[in-house]
C-alpha positions in Angstrom: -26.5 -14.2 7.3 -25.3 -12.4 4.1 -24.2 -9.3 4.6 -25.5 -6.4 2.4 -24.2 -3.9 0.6 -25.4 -0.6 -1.3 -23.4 1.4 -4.1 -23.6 4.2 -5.4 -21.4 4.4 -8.5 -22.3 6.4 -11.7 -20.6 4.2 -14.2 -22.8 1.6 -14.7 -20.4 -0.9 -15.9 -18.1 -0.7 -12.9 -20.9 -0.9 -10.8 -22.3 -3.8 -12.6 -18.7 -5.2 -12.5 -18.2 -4.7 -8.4 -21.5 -6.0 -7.8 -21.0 -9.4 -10.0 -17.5 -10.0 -8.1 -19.3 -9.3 -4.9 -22.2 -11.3 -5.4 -20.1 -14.1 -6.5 -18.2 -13.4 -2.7 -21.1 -14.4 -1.0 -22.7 -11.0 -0.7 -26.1 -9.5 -1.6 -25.4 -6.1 -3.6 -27.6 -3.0 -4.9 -26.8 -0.4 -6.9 -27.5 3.3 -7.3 -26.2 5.7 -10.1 -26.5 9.0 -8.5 -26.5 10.6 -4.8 -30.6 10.9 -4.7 -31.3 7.5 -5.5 -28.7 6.3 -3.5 -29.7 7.9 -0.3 -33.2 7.0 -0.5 -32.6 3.3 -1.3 -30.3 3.5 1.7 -33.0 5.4 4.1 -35.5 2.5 2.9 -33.3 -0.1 3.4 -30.9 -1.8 6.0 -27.3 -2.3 4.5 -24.2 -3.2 6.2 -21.7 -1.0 4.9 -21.8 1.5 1.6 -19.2 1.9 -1.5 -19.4 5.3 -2.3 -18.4 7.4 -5.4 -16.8 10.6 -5.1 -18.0 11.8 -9.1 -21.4 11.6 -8.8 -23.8 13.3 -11.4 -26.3 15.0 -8.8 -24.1 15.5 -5.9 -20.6 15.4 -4.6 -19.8 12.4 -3.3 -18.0 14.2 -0.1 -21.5 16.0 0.9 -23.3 12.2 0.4 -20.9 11.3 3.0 -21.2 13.9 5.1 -25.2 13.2 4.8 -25.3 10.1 5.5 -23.1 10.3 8.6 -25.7 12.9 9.9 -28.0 10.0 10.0 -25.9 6.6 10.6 -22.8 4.6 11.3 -22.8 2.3 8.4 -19.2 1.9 7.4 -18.4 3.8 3.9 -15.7 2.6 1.5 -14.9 5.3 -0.6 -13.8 5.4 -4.1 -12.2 8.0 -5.4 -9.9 9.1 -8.7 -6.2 8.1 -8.5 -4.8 11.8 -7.8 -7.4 13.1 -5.4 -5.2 13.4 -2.5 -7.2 15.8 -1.1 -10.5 14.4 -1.4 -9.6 11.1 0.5 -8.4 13.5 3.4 -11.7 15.2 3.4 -13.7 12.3 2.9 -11.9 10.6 6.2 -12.9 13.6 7.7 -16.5 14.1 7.4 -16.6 10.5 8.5 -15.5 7.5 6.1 -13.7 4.6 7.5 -11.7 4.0 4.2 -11.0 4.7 0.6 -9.8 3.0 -2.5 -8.3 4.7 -5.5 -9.5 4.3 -8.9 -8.4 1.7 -10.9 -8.8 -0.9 -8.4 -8.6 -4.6 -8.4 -11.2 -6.3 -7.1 -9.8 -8.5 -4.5 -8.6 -5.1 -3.1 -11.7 -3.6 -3.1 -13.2 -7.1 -1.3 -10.2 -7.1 0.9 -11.0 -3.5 1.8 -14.5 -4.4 2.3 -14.3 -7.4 4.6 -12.0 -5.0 6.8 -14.4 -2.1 7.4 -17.4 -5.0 7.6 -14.6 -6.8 10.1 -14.2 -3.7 12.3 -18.0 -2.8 12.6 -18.8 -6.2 13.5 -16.2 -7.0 15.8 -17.5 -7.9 19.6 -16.3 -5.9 22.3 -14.1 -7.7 24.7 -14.9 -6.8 28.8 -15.9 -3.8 30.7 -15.2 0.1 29.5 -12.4 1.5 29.6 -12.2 4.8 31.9 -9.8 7.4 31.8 -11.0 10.4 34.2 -14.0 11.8 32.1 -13.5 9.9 29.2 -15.1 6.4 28.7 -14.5 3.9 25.9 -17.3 1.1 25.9 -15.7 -1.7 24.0 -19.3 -3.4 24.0 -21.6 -1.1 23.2 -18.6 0.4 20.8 -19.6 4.2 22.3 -17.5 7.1 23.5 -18.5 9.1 26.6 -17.0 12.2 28.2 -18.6 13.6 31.3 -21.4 10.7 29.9 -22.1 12.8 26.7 -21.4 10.7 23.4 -18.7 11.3 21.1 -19.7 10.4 17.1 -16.5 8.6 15.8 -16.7 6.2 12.9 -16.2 2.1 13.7 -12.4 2.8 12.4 -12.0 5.8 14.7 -13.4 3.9 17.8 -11.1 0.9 17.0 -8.1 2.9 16.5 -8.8 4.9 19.8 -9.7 1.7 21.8 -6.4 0.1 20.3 -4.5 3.1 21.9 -5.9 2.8 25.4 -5.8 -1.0 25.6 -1.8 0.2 25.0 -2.0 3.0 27.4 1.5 4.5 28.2 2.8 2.5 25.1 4.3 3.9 21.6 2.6 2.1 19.0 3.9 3.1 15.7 1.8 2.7 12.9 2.6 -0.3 11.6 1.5 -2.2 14.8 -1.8 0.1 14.3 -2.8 -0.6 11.3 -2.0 -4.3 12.2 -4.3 -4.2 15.1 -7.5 -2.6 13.2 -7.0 -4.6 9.7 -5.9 -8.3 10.8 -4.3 -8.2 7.7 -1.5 -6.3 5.4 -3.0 -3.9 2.7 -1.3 -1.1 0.8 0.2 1.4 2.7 -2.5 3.2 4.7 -0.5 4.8 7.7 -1.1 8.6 6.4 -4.9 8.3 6.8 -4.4 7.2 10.5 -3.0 10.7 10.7 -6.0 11.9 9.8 -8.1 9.9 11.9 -5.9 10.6 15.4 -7.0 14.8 14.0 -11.0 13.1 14.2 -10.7 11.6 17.6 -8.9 14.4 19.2 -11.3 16.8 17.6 -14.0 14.3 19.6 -12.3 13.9 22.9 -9.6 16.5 23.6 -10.2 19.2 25.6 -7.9 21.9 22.9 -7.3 19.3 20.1 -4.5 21.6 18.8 -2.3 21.1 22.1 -3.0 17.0 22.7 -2.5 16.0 26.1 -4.8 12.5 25.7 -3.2 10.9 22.2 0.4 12.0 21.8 2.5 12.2 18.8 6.0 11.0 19.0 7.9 12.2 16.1 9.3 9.3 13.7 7.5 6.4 15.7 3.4 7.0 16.3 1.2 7.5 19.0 1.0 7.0 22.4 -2.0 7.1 24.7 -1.3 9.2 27.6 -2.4 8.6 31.2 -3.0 12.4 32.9 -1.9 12.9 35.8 -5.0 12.3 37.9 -5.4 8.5 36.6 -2.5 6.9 38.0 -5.1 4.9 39.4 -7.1 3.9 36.6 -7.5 0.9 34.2 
């Protein structure tokens, strides 16, 4: 089935550009040019993941994001200009699962793509995992505590579910970034920090003093059993 895709890019020739290359990689594409259109074609239609411009005309592309994960998971590709550190921070935080700089090539960008597509698509693989009070449901890719739902984005679930599967182990993040792309990008490993801030923010009890996903200086981050599990999974 081909998969589709919406952007929402204010420069019409890149956007024309993107969507030839991406139509010509098997997908079916549409195209916005500002936040309002965008988010109604995308609350009329059923898309598979979103390429989202930070500059847009109408709106900021970080509040689109932040709207549109107030209503769905679809993964979000960002795009945003070269030098906006800060902007790709904030953008993983209010919920995208990755960004591209500005220029791009556009194998990157597909690359990129098939990645985010990769991870939301991916099957789970046996039972859920439980840790005390938390519960990670590989199959229905969902995140209890105390059987409450935790909202994490498809590259924050896979990261955290990475983790556990390696409970007890230091997995630096290399080996991270290995086991949610499949495949070696440009260097990515500072945005996981800002993912492990998401999750803890979703699952730990005082995310400022971790006692579930554990930094270890230099290496990466380790999925601790407490105390009370020895038993567990």
């Amino acid at each position: 089935m081909t998969e589709r895709i919406l952007m929402i890019e204010d420069d019409r020739r890149l956007a024309a550009m993107v969507s030839d290359y991406l139509l010509r990689s098997g997908f079916t594409v549409s195209a916005e040019h500002d936040a309002a259109s965008g988010l109604a074609t995308l609350r009329r239609s059923a898309f598979d993941a979103l390429i989202l411009d930070l500059m847009l005309p109408d709106l900021d592309g970080l509040e689109v994001c932040r709207l549109v994960r107030m209503e769905s998971r679809i993964p979000i590709l960002m795009l945003t200009a070269k030098g906006d550190a800060m902007d790709r921070v904030v953008g993983l935080e209010l919920g995208a699962d990755d960004y591209l700089p500005k220029p791009f090539e556009p194998r990157e960008l597909l690359a990129r793509l098939r990645a985010v597509l990769r991870r939301a698509n991916s099957a789970g693989s046996g039972d859920a995992l439980r840790f005390g009070r938390l519960e990670i449901d590989a199959d229905a890719r969902a995140v209890r505590i105390d059987g409450h739902r935790r909202s994490l984005t498809g590259y924050q679930f896979d990261l955290l579910l990475a983790l556990a599967r390696h409970a007890g182990r230091v997995m630096s993040r290399d080996q991270l970034m290995d086991a949610l792309k499949g495949e070696e990008l440009e260097a990515f490993d500072r945005s996981i920090d800002v993912h492990i801030s998401r999750i803890r923010n979703a699952i730990e009890d005082d995310p400022r003093h971790p006692r579930r996903i554990i930094t270890v200086r230099g290496v990466g981050y380790v999925f601790a059993r407490l105390q009370d599990e020895a038993s567990g999974p």
